[in-house]
C-alpha positions as CSV (number, residue, x, y, z in Angstrom):
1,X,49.9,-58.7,32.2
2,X,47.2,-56.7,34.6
3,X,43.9,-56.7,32.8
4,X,42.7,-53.0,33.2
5,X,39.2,-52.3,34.7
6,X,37.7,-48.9,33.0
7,X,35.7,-47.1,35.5
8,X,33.7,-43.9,34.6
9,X,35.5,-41.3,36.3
10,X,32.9,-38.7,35.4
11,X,30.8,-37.5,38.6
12,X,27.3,-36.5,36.8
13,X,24.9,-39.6,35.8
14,X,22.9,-38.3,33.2
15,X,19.2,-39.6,34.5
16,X,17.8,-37.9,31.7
17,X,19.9,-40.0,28.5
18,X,19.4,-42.8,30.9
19,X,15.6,-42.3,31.1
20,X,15.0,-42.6,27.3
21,X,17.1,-46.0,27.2
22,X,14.8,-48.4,26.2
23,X,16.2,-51.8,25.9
24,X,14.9,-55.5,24.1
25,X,13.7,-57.9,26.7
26,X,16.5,-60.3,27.9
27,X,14.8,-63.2,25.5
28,X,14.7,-61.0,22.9
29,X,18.4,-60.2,23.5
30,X,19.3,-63.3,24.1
31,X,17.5,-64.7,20.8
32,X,19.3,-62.0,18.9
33,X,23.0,-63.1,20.0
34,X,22.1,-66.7,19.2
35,X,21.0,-65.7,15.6
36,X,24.4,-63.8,15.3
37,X,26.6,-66.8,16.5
38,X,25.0,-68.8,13.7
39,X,26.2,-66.0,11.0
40,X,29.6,-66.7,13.0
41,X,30.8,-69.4,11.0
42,X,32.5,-68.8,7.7
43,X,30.5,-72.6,6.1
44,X,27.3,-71.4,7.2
45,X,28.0,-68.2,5.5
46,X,29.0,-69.8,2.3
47,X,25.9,-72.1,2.2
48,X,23.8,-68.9,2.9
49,X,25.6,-67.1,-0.4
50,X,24.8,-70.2,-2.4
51,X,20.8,-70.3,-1.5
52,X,20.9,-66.7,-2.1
53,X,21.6,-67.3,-5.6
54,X,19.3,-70.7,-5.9
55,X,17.5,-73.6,-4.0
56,X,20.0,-76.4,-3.4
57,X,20.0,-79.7,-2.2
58,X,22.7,-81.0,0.3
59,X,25.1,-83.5,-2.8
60,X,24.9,-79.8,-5.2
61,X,25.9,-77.8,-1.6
62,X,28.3,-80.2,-1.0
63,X,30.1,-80.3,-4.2
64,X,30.3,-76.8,-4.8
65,X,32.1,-76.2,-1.5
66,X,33.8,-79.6,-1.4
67,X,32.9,-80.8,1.4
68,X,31.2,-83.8,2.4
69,X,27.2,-84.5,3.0
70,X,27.7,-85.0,6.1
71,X,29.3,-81.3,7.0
72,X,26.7,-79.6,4.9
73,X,23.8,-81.7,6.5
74,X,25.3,-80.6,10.5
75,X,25.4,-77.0,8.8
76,X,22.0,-76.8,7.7
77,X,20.6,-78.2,10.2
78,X,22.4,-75.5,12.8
79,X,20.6,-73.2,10.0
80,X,17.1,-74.8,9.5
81,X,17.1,-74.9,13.6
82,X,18.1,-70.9,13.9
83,X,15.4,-70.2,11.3
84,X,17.4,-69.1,8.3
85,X,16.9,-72.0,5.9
86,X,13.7,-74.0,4.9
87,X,13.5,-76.9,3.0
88,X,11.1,-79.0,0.3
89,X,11.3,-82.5,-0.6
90,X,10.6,-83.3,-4.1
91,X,10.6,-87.1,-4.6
92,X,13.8,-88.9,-2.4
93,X,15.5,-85.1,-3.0
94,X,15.6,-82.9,-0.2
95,X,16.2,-79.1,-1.4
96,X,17.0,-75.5,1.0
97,X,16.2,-72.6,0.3
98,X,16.3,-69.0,2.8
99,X,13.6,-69.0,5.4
100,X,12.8,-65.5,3.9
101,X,14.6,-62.4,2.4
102,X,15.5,-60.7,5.8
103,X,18.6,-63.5,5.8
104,X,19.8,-61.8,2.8
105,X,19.3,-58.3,3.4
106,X,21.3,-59.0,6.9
107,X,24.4,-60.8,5.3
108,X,24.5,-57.7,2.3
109,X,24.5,-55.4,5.0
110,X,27.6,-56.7,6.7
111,X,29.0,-57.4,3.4
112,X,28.2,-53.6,2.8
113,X,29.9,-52.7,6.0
114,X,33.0,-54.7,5.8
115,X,33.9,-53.7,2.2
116,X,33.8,-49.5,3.7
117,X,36.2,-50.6,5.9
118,X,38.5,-52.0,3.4
């Protein structure tokens, strides 16, 4: 099957829409689609769900989602490197907790948008 190229057919560029188009910097952009491919994955997600509700350390993660300390350790670290967890240690115990409340508001907001289109 031929993949389709669109092409704008329409004559007339608008310089004056295109004019007021101000765009992020290409870091900034580039920053942005990194911090959305690590909301990408459905284990991050749930680890994120959890430390909204409380500080946990990686044996309570791990139990509630059954998986093993290793998983949840690869996972938080993918989310302690993208800046969306922090963590404390307390003794030998290591716990995580959100890097600040923007995570949550961002995650509600998709939750907010996915269950309109439902």
């Amino acid at each position: 099957m031929k993949k389709e190229t669109l092409v704008c057919e329409c004559p007339v560029i608008h310089q004056e829409v295109i004019d007021k188009i101000k765009l992020p910097e290409e870091e900034v952009l580039y920053d942005l689609g990194d911090f959305f491919k690590i909301l990408g994955d459905s284990t991050r997600i749930k680890i994120l769900s959890a430390l909204f509700q409380s500080e946990m350390c990686v044996c309570d993660i791990a139990a509630l989602l059954g998986m093993t300390q290793s998983a949840i350790s690869h996972q938080l670290r993918v989310l302690k490197q993208g800046r969306l967890v922090k963590h404390r240690k307390d003794g030998k115990v290591v716990y995580y907790s959100l890097d600040d409340d923007h995570i949550k508001h961002i995650v509600d907001q998709g939750l907010t948008h996915i269950s309109e289109k439902r």
